[in-house]
Residue, then its C-alpha position, 0 to 999 in steps of 0.5 A: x392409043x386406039x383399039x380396032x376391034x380386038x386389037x390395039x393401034x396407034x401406041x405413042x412413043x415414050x423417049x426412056x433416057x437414063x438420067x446418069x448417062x448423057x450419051x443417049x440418042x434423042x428422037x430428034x437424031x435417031x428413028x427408034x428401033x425397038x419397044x417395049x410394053x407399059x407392062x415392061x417398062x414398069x418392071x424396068x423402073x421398079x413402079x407403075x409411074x410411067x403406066x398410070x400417066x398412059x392409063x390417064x391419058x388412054x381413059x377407058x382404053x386402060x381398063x382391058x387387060x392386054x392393055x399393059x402388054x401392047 
């Protein structure tokens, strides 16, 4: 992830497959349509799992308080 001023760019994709189903599109078949916020996805799965490992990769991006909205 990038930030350009106030605003953050260059979010990554994280593919979200749900383990008990195997009917799920890969990236490799199907554009992704939606997203949805590191903030979302850890109310989602219940931990800040998938977070902490973006916060890792962002470093000091991972600091700001919108950071977990984008």
């Amino acid at each position: 992830m990038k930030k350009n001023g106030e605003k953050y760019i260059d979010g990554s994709l994280i593919e979200l497959k749900d383990s008990k189903g195997g009917s799920i599109a890969s990236f490799n078949s199907t554009v992704p349509t939606k997203y949805k916020s590191l903030e979302e996805i850890d109310i989602i799965n219940g931990n800040h799992l998938v977070s902490r490992i973006a916060a890792v990769k962002d470093g000091a991006l991972a600091v700001d308080e919108q950071y977990r909205k984008f």
